[in-house]
TIDO-916921 format. One record per residue (C-alpha): x, z negated, y; residue in three letters. Coordinates in steps of 0.5 Angstrom, whole numbers, padded with zeros to 4 digits, always signed. Each point is the difference from the previous one (the first is absolute). Example, Ala and Ser with C-alpha at 12.3 -4.5 7.8 and 13.67 -1.06 7.14 Angstrom:
residues 2
+0025-0016-0009ala+0002+0002+0007ser
//
This chain:
residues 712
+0000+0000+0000unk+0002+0001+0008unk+0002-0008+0001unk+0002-0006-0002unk-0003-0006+0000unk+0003-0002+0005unk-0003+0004+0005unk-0007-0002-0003unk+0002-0008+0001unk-0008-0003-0002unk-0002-0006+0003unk+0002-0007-0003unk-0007-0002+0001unk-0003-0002-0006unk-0003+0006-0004unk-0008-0001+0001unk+0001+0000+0007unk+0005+0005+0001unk-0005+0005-0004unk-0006-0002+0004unk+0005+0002+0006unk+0001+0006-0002unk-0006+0002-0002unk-0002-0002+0007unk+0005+0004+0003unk-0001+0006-0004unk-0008-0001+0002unk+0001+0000+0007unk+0005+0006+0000unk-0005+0004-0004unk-0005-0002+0005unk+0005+0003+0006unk+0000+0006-0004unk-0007+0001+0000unk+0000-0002+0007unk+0006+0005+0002unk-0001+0006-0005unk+0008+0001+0000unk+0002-0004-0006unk-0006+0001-0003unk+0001+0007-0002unk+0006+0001-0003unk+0003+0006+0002unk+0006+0003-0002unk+0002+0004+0006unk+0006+0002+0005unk+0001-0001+0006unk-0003+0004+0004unk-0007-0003-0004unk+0004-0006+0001unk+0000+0001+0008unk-0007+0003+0001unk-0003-0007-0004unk+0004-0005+0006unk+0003-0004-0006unk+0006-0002-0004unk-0002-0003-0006unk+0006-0004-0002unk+0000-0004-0007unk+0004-0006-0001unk-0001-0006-0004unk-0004-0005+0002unk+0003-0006-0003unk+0008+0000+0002unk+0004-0004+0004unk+0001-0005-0005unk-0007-0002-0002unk-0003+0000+0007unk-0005+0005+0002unk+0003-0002+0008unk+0006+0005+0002unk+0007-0004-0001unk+0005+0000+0004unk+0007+0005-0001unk-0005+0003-0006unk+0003+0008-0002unk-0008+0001-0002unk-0002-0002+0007unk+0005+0003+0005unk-0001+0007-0005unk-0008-0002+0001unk+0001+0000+0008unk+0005+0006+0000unk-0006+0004-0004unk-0006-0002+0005unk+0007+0002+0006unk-0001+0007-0004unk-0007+0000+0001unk+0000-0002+0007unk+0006+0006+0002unk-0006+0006-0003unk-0006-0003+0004unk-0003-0003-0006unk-0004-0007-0003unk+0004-0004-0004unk-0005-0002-0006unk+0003-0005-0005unk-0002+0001-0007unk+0002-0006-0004unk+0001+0000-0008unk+0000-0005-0005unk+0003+0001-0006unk+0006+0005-0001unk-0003+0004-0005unk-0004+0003+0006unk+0003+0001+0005unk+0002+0006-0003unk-0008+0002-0002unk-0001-0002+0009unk+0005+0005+0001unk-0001+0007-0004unk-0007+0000-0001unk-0001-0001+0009unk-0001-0007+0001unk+0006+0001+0004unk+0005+0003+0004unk+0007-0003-0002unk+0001-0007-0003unk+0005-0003+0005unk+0004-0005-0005unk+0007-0002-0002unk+0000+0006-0006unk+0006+0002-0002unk+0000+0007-0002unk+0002+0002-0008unk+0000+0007-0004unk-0007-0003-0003unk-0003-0002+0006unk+0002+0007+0003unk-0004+0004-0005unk-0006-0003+0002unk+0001-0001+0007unk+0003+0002+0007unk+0005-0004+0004unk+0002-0001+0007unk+0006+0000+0002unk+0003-0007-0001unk-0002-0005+0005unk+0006-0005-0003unk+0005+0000-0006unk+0001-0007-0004unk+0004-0002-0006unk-0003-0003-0005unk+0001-0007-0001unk+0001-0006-0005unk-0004-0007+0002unk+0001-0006-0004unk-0001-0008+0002unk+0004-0003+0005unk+0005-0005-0004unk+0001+0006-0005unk+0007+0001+0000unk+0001+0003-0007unk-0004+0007+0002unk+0005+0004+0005unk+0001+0006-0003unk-0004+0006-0005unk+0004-0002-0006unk-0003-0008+0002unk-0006+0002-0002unk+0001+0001-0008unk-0004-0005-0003unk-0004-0001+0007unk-0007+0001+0002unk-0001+0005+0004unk-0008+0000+0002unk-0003+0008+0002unk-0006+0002+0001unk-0001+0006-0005unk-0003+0005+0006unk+0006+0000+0004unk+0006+0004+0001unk+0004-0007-0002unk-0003+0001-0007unk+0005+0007+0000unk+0006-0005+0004unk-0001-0006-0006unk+0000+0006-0006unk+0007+0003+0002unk+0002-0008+0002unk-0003-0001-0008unk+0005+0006-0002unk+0007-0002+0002unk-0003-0007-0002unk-0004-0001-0006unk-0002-0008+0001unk-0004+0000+0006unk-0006-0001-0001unk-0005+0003+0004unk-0006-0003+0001unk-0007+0004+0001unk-0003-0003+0006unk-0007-0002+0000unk-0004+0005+0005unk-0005-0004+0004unk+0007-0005+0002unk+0001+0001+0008unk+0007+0001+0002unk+0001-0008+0002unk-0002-0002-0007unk+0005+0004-0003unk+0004-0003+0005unk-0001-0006-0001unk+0000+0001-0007unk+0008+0000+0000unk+0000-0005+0005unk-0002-0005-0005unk+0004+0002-0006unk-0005+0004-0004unk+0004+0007+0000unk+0007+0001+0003unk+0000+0006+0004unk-0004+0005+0004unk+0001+0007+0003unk-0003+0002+0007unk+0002+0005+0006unk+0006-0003+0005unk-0006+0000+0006unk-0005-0004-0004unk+0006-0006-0002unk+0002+0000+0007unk-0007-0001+0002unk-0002-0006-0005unk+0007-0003+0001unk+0000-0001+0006unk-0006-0005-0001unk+0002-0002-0007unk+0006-0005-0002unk-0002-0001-0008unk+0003+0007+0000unk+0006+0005+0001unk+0003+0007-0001unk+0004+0000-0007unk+0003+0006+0001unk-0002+0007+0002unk+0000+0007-0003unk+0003+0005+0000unk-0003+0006+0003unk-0005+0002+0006unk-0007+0000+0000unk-0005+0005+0005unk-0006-0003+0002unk-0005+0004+0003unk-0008+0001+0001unk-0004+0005-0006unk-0004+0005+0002unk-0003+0004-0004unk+0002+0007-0003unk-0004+0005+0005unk+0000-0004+0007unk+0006+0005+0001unk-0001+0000+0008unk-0001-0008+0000unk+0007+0000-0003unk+0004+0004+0004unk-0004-0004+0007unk+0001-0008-0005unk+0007+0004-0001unk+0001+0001+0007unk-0002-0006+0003unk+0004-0005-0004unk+0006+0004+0000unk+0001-0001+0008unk-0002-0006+0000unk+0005-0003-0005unk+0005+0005+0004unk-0001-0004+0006unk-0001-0006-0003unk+0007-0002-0001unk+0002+0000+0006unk-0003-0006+0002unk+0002-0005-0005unk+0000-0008+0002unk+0007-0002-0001unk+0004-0006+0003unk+0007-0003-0001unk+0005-0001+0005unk+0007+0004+0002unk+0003+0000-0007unk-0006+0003-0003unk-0001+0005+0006unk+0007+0002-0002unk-0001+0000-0008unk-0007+0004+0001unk+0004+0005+0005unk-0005+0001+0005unk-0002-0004+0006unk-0007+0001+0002unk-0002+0000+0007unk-0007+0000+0004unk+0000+0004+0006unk-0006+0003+0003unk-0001+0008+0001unk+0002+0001+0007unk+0004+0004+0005unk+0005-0007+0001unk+0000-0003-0008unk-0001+0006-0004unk-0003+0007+0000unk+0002+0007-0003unk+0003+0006+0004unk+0000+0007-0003unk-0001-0004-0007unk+0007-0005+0000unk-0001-0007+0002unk+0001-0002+0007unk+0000-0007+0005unk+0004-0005+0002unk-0002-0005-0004unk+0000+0004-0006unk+0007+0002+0002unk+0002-0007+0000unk-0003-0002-0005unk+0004+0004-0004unk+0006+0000+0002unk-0001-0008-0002unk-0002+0003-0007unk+0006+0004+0000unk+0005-0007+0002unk-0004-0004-0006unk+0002+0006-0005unk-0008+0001-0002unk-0005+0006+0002unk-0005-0001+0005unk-0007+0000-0002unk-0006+0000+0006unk-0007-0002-0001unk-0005+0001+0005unk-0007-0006+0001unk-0006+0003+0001unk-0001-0004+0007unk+0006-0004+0004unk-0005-0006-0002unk+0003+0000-0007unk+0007+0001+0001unk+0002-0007-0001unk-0006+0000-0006unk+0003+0005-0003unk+0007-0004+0001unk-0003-0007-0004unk-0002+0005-0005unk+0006+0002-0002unk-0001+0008+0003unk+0006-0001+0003unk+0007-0003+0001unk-0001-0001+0007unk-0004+0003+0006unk+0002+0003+0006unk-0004+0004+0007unk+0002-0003+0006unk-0003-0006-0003unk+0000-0005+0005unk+0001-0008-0004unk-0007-0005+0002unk+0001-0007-0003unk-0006+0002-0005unk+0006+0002-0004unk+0002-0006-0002unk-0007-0002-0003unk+0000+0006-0004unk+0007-0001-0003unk+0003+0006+0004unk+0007+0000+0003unk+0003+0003+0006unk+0006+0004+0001unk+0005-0001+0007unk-0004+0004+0004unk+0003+0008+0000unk-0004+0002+0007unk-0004-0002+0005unk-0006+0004+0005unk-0004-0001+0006unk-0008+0001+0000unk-0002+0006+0004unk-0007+0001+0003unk-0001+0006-0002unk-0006+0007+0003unk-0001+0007+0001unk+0005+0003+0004unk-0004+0002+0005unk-0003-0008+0001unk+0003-0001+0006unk-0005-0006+0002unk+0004-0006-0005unk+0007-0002+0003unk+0000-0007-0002unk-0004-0006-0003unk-0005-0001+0007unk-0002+0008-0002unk-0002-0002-0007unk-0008-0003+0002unk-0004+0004-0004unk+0003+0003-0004unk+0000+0001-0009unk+0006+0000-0004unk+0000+0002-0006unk+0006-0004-0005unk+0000-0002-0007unk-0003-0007-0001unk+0006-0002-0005unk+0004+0001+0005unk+0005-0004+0006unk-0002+0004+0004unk-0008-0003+0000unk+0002-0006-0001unk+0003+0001+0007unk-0005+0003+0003unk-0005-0005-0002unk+0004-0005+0004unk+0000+0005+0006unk-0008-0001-0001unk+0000-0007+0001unk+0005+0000+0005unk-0006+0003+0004unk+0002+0008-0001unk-0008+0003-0001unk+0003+0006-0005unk-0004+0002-0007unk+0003+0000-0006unk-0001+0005-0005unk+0003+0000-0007unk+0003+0005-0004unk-0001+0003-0006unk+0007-0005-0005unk+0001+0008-0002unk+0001+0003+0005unk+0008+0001+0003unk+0002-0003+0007unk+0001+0008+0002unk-0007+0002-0003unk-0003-0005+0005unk+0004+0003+0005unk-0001+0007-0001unk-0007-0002+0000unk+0002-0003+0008unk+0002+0006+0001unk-0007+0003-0003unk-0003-0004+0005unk-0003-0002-0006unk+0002-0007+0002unk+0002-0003+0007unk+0006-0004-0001unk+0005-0004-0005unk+0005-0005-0001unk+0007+0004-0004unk+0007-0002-0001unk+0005+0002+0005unk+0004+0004-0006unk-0007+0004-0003unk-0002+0002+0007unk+0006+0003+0002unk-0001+0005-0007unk-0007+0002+0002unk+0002+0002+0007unk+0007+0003-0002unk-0005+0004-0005unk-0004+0002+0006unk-0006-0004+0000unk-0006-0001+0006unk+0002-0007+0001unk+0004-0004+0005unk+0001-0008+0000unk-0003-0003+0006unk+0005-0005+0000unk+0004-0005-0005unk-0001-0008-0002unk+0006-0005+0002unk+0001-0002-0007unk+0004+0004-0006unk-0003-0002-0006unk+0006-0001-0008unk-0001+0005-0005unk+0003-0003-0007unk-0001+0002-0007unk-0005-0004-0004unk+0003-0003-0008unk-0004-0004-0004unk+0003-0007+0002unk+0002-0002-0008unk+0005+0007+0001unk+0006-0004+0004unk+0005+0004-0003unk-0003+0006+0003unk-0002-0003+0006unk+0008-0002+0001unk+0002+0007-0001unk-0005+0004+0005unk+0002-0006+0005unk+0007+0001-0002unk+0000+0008+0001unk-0004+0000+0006unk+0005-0004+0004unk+0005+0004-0002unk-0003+0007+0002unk-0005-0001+0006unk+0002+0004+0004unk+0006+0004-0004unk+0001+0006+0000unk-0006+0002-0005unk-0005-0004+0002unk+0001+0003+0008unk+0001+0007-0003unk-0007-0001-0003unk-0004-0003+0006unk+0002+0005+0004unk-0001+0006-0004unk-0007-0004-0001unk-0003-0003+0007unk+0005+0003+0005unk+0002+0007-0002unk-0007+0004+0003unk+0003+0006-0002unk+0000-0003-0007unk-0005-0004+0000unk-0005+0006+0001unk+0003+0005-0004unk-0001-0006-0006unk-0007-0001+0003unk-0003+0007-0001unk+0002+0001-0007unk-0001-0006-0003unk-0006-0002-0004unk-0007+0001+0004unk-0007-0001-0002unk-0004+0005+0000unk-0007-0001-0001unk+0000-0007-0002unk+0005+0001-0005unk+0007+0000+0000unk+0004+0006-0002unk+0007+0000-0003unk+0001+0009+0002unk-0003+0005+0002unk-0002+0002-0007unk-0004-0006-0001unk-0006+0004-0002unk+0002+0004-0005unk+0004-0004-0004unk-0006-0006+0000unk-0005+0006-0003unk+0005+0002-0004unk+0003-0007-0004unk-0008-0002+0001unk-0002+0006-0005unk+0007-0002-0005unk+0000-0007+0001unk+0005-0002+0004unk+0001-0005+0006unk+0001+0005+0005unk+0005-0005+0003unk+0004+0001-0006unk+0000+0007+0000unk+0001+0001+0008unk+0006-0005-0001unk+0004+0005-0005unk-0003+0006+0005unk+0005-0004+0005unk+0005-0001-0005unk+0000+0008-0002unk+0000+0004+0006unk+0000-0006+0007unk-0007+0003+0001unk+0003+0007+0002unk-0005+0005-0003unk+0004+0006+0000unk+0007-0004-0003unk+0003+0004-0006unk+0006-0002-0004unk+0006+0003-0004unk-0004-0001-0006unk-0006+0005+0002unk-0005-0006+0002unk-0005+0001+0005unk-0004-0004+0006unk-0002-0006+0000unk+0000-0003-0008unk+0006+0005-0002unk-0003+0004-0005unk+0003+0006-0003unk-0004+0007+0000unk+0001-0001-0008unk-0003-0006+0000unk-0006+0002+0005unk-0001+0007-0004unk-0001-0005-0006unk-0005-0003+0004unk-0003+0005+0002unk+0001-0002+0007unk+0005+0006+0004unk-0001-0001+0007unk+0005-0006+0001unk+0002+0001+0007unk-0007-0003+0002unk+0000-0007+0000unk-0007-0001-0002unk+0002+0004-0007unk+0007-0002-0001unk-0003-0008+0000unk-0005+0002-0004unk+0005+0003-0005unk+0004-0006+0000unk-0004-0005-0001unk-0004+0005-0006unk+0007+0001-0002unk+0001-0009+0000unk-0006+0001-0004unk+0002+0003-0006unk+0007-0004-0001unk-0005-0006+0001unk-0004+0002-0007unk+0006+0002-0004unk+0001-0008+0001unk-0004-0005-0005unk-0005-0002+0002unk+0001-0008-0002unk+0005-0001+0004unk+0000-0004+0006unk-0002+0004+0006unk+0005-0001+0005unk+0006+0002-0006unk-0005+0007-0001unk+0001+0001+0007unk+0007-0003+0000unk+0001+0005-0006unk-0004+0006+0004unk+0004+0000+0007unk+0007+0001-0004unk-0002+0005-0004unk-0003+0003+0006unk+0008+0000+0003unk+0004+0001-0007unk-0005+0003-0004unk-0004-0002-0006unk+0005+0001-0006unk+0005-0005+0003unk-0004-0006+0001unk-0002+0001-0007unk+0007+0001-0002unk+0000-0007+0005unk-0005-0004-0004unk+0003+0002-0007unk+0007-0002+0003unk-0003-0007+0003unk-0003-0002-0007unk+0007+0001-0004unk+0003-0004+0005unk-0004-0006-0002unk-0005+0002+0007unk-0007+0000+0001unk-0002+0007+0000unk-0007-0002+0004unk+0004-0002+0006unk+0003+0004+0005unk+0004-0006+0004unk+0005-0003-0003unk-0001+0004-0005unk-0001+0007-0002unk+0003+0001+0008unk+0007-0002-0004unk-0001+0005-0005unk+0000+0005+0004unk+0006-0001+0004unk+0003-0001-0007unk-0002+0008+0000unk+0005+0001+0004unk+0006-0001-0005unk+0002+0004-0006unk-0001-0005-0005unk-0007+0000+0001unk-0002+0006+0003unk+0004+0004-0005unk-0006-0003-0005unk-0005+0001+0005unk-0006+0006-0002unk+0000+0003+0007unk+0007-0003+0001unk+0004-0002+0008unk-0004-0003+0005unk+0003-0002+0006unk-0004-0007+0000unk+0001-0003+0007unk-0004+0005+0002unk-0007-0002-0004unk+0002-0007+0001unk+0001+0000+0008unk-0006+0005+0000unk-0004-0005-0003unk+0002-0006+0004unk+0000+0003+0006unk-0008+0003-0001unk-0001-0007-0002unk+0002-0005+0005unk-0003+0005+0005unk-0007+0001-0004unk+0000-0008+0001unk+0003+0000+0008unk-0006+0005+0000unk-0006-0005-0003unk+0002-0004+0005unk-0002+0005+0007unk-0006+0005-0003unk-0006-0002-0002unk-0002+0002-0008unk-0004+0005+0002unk+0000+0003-0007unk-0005+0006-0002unk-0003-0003-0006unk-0001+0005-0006unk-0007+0002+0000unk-0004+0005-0005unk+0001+0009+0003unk-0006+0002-0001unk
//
């Protein structure tokens, strides 16, 4: 069957009252069938039925969580519950629950059209392949051996020889126990009883009836993080894809499900929750830093990353020996949030130190710079001179901000002025274009930020400056003093270097600068912000191949700089370098278009894609699908089979089969590869270039993503 009892924790109530709890519920969700005439007829249709009808039915079983019927917290089953109600959200549709009960049935909800997809912990196996189809992994686990936590004779396989290993007989544990049996012929497994909840059978090693027991990596960390009579003996070799099932036919529910997991666990690892001080920073290797997207902190110019914090911050990561990772808060408010929680290593954005600081546990460096406050209006208001000018005007400043704080205490002072908050997303110089617009009639901005817009030629003038300069520090969780010594101590021996003089002036002093960086960086265009001119094509595109169109505009930048009409020595044209054989293979030729050369190269990114498996983790697939795009199919393959001999996980592309394919590059092994030499640097920079600036590009564009639909 699908899952293991674990995934189908029954209730520890005594059995009469569980089973009219279940009768009950089964009751009241016939009734809301018969209510919504969505359940109640079972239909085996597609998506585009599926979009037509409103709902997503999602199946799952309604007693996990370890015996409750509430959610638990850090389940796998809820968290991939919530990504499927996301799914449905992202295509406009309702999310409706279809709960099972027992496991011999959840396969029945789903073929014969109770539902649309079962969202559960389902490792996909051989067998269950002929029955069903799966998504693309939404995780990978191993599995893993528990016993009692004073158990200290089970700690490797072969300590299971004359041991109980209880297994529930419908799992895929039962083949994992059977080949464990093989090379051990004194275990002894025993069949466990189908109506035991997953807390049961627990408790049942717990308390010394049987030895062991076999569960997914995911679901023992969620039941060890609350049990203490428990631990992890061992794992097993080998990875295990978990994934959604969706029947045979719903191909076009596929390729959307596919779509959609696929960029969000592209995305989603880039904003990891990580502590630890100095020393862990450098054994990671990455230093990661918030920064804002703006035209001070951090901003893109002609695709490269661009702006004097950013450019400090990395020549800091440079003197540590690490790389620089940056992370962007959705709104200035959750900087310091998303610092506490880990997303970060330390915060920057001319952040300016408030005793609250302390009360969250957040630390402040020596200051790196200080701003006074400008009274800033259109340029040509030429009414507002000083503070006695300001009765009855609006201005419009962040709440979160020093400087509402400031005009708030000018209103007590008696100054009749309205206050006006600004939207927490919206960017100092967004609200000063808005000044410049007439959309506003006045705002509070640092000396330095009003100094890039006037260089870059915005309507605006300061009508005058406060007395007071105000510190800006970087911000550390207080427990990192070890970093916090290192930022203080690199500070004070470069403020005013020669490096950071060099970068303010090229950033707030140089006009001519200052305005040739400002008319090409990232701009809004229609609410969203683009990342090239070429943003239209390359969203339709990914959308209809199902890629995350940020992924796809970074290896655009990395192949051509945005330059449509680049050829290289090789015969690659535009702005995806795709050679004529290629685009005659695609049967796409006019490649000095921009719109069909990005079409060939994201159909041509498609087609590498399927060669790959699709139970591998998604981000190796993509990892996989980028280098061969750059040194060719053969030679990754040649990489994969390399990496397996040398004792390296063939499934993985950091760390390891990126290794293979340097090794490509001498004799001794390339001499035995099928498509022979490789010049590996070249795929491995490839890969980690478009990389690193695919996460820098999650960081300033909106998804926007094209969700795959049905062609009619």
């Amino acid at each position: 069957m699908l899952l293991s009892s674990r995934r189908y924790a029954f209730c520890t109530w005594p059995f009469h009252l569980f089973i009219m709890f279940t009768l009950l519920l089964t009751l009241s969700v016939a009734k809301a069938e018969q209510t919504t005439g969505s359940s109640g007829t079972h239909s085996t249709a597609d998506l585009d039925a599926i979009l037509k009808r409103g709902t997503l039915r999602i199946i799952v079983p309604v007693n996990f969580e370890g015996g409750q019927f509430l959610p638990r917290s850090g389940s796998p089953v809820t968290q991939q519950q919530q990504i499927a109600k996301d799914f449905a959200t992202s295509l406009g549709l309702k999310a409706e629950i279809i709960p099972v009960f027992t496991m011999q049935d959840i396969l029945d909800a789903l073929l014969t059209g109770r539902g649309d997809l079962i969202a559960a912990n389902i490792t996909i196996t051989e067998a269950r392949k002929k029955k069903m189809a799966f998504s693309v992994p939404i995780e990978h686990v191993q599995e893993v051996v528990l016993v009692r936590s004073d158990n200290q004779s089970i700690k490797k396989p072969r300590h299971l020889a004359h041991k109980s290993l209880l297994v529930h007989p419908m799992t895929s544990f039962w083949s994992t126990a059977q080949q464990l049996k093989k090379r051990y012929n004194t275990i002894r497994i025993v069949e466990q009883e189908t109506y035991l909840h997953d807390e049961d059978s627990l408790d049942l090693i717990a308390d010394g009836e049987y030895d062991a027991i076999i569960r997914d990596s995911n679901i023992a960390k969620m039941y060890l993080a609350y049990r203490n009579d428990l631990k992890m003996a061992f794992p097993l070799k080998g990875d295990k894809a978990i994934a959604w099932a969706i029947r045979p036919d719903a191909v076009q529910l596929k390729k959307a499900l596919d779509h959609y997991l696929s960029n969000i666990k592209l995305s989603a690892t880039h904003n990891e929750n990580l502590f630890g001080d100095l020393a862990t920073i450098k054994k990671r290797g990455v230093l990661r830093i918030l920064l804002k997207n703006n035209s001070a902190s951090y901003f893109f110019w002609k695709g490269q990353l661009m702006g004097f914090e950013y450019e400090m911050a990395k020549a800091y990561a440079r003197h540590l020996g690490v790389k620089l990772s940056v992370v962007v808060a959705p709104e200035n408010t959750l900087m310091l949030e998303w610092l506490k929680e880990g997303k970060a290593d330390l915060a920057a954005g001319f952040l300016t130190p408030s005793p609250h600081w302390k009360e969250q546990f957040i630390a402040a460096s020596t200051p790196y710079h200080k701003a006074a406050h400008h009274w800033v209006v259109h340029k040509n208001n030429d009414r507002i001179h000083n503070l006695s000018d300001l009765d009855g005007q609006t201005v419009v400043v962040h709440r979160s901000s020093l400087y509402w704080k400031e005009l708030e205490m000018l209103k007590q002072s008696g100054l009749k002025i309205t206050l006006q908050a600004a939207p927490e997303n919206l960017e100092i110089e967004e609200i000063l274009e808005k000044v410049s617009s007439g959309e506003y009639e006045a705002t509070l901005v640092d000396e330095h930020l009003l100094d890039i817009e006037l260089g870059a030629g915005v309507a605006v003038r300061s009508a005058f400056a406060f007395d007071k300069e105000y510190p800006h520090a970087l911000a550390v969780r207080a427990e990192n003093s070890e970093l916090l010594a290192s930022l203080n101590n690199y500070i004070k021996q470069n403020k005013d270097g020669e490096l950071y003089t060099r970068l303010y002036r090229k950033y707030f002093n140089n006009s001519a600068s200052i305005s040739r960086m400002q008319r090409h960086r990232l701009r809004i265009i229609n609410g969203e912000k683009s990342l090239s001119a070429y943003d239209r094509y390359v969203k339709t595109y990914a959308g209809k191949y199902g890629f995350d169109w940020r992924l796809i505009t970074a290896q655009m930048y990395s192949e051509s700089r945005f330059r449509p009409q680049i050829r290289s020595s090789a015969g690659a044209i535009g702005l995806m370098q795709v050679t004529r054989n290629t685009g005659k293979q695609l049967k796409l030729r006019r490649l000095t278009d921009p719109e069909t050369n990005i079409h060939a190269g994201v159909k041509y990114m498609h087609w590498l894609y399927q060669r790959f498996e699709n139970e591998l983790p998604v981000e190796d697939r993509m990892w996989f699908t980028l280098a061969s795009y750059n040194a060719g199919l053969g030679h990754v393959l040649d990489a994969r089979r390399l990496a397996a001999q040398q004792g390296l996980n063939k499934n993985r592309w950091f760390g390891h089969v990126e290794k293979a394919m340097l090794m490509l590059s001498r004799k001794q092994h390339y001499r035995k590869a099928r498509y022979g030499y490789v010049r590996g640097r070249e795929p491995v920079g490839y890969v980690r270039k478009i990389k690193n600036l695919y996460e820098n590009y999650l960081n300033v564009a909106d998804s926007s993503e094209v969700a795959y639909l049905p062609s009619h």
